[in-house]
C-alpha positions as CSV (number, residue, x, y, z in Angstrom):
1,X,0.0,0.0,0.0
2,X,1.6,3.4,-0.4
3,X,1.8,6.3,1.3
4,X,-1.5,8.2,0.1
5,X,-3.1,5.0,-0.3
6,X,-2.6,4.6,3.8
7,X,-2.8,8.5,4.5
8,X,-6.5,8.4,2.7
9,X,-7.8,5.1,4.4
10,X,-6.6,6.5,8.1
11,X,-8.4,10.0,7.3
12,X,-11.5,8.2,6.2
13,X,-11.7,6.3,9.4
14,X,-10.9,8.9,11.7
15,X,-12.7,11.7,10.2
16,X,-15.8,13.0,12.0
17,X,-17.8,12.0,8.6
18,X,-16.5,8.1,8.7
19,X,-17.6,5.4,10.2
20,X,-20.8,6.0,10.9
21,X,-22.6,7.1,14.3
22,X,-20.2,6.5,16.8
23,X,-19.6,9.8,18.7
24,X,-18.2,11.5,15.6
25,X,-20.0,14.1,15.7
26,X,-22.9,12.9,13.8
27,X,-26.3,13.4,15.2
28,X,-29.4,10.9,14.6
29,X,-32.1,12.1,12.6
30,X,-35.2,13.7,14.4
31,X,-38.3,11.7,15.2
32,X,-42.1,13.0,15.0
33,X,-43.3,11.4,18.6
34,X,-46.5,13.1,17.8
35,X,-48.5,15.6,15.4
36,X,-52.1,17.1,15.8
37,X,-53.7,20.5,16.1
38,X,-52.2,22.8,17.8
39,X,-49.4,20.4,19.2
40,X,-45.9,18.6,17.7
41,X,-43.2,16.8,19.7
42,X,-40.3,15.3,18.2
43,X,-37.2,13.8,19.2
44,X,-33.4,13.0,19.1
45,X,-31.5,10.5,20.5
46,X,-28.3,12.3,22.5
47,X,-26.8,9.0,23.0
48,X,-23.6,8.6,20.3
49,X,-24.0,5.0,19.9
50,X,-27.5,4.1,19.6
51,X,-31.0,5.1,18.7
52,X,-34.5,4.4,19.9
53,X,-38.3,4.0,18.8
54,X,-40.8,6.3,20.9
55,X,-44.5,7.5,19.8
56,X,-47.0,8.5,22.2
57,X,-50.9,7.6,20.9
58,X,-52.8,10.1,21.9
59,X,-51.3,13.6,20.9
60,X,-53.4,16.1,22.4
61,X,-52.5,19.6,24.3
62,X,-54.8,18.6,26.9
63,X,-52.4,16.1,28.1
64,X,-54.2,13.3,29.8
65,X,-53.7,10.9,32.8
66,X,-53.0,7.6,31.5
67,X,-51.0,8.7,28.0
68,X,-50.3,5.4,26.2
69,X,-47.1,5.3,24.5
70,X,-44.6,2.8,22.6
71,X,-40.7,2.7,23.5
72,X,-38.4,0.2,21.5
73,X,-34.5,0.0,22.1
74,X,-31.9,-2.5,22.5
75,X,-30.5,-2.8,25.8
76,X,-26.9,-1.9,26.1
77,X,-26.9,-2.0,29.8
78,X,-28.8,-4.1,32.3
79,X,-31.8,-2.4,33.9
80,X,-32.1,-3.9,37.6
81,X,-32.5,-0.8,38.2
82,X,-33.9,2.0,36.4
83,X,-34.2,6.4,36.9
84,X,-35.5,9.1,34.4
85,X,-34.3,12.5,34.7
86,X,-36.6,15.3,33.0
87,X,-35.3,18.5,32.4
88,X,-37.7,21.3,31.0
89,X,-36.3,24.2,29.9
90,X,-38.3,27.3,27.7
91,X,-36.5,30.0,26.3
92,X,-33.1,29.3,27.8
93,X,-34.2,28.8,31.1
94,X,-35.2,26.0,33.7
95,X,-38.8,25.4,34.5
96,X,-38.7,21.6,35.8
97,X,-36.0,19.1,37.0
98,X,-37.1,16.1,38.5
99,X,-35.6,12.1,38.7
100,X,-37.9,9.2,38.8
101,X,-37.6,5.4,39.7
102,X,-38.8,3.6,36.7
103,X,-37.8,0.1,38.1
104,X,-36.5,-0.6,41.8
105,X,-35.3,-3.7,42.9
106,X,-38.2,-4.4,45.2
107,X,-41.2,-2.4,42.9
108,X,-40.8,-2.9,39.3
109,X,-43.2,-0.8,37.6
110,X,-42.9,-2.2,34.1
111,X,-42.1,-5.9,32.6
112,X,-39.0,-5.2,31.0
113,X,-37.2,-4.5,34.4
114,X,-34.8,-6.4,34.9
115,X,-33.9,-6.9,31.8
116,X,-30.0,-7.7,30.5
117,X,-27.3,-6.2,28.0
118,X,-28.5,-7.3,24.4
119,X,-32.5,-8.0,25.1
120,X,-34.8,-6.1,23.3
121,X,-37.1,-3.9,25.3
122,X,-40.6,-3.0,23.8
123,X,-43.2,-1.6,25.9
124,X,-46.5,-0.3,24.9
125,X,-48.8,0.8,27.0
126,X,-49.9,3.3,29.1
127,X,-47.8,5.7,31.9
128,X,-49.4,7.6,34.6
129,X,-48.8,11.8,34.8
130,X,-50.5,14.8,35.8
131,X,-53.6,15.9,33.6
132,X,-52.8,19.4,32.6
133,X,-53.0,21.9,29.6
134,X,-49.6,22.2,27.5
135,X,-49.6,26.3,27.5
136,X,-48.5,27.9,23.8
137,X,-44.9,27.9,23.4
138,X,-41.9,26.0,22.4
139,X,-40.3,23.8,25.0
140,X,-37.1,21.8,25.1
141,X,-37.0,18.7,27.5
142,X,-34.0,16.4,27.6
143,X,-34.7,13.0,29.6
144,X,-32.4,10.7,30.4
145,X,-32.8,6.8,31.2
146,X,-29.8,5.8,33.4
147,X,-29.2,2.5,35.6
148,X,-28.1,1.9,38.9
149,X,-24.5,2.0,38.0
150,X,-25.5,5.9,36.3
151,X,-24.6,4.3,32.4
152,X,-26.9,5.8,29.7
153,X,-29.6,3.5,28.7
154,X,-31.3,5.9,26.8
155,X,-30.8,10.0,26.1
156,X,-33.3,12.0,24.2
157,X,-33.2,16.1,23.5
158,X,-37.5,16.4,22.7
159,X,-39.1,19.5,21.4
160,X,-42.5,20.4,22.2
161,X,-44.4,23.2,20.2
162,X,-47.6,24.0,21.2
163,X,-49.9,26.9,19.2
């Protein structure tokens, strides 16, 4: 092989446009989560390495107690145990920052706790929240799916836009 040969092949690989998704820089592409009068949310993974599947049934600015949804990922960590952090944020600033236990060792919420490096995890169904109006605006929430060892099981950056 010579020189530019091996100079081009080592630039390709290391370049932030080679090689695919792997923390170079790339971004995944935006998700629609939902669409409907007077209300969008989409979403981006935040996590280098890996993308996800989310949609939420009903999308309605009159956001209702039991929303059912549909998640889909493949597990890179084990989820004995399982947190979401939600962080709300309109123009600029903080309005919300909360963490919740999604599975505990001795209350798992959902089936797919417990789960180990590799399975599949697909859950649709419905979650519990507050029943409240989503006020006009544009929000930015970033959640964050972590385990009990704090690795990234899932990362998303969402935008709301309510009109």
């Amino acid at each position: 092989m010579n020189g530019l040969t091996a100079a081009l092949l080592v630039w390709t690989l290391i370049s932030p446009s080679g090689g695919g998704h792997g923390g170079r820089g790339e971004i995944w592409p935006t998700h629609v989560a939902c669409r409907n009068e007077g209300l969008e949310v989409f979403y981006q993974s935040c996590d280098p390495l890996q993308d996800f599947g989310f949609s939420v049934d009903q999308c309605s600015k009159k956001l209702q107690p039991h929303l059912s949804i549909r998640f889909g990922i493949i597990l890179r960590e084990d989820i004995r145990v399982l947190f979401l952090d939600v962080l709300l944020l309109t123009k600029g600033a903080s309005v919300l920052n909360f963490s919740y236990p999604i599975c505990e060792d001795d209350l798992p919420k959902f089936s797919f706790c417990g789960r180990r490096k590799g399975e599949q995890v697909y859950y649709a169904g419905p979650v519990d929240n507050s029943s409240f109006d989503v006020p006009e605006g544009e929000y930015q929430v970033l959640l964050k799916l972590y385990n009990e060892n704090h690795s990234t099981v899932a990362c998303a950056n969402v935008t709301v836009i309510a009109s």
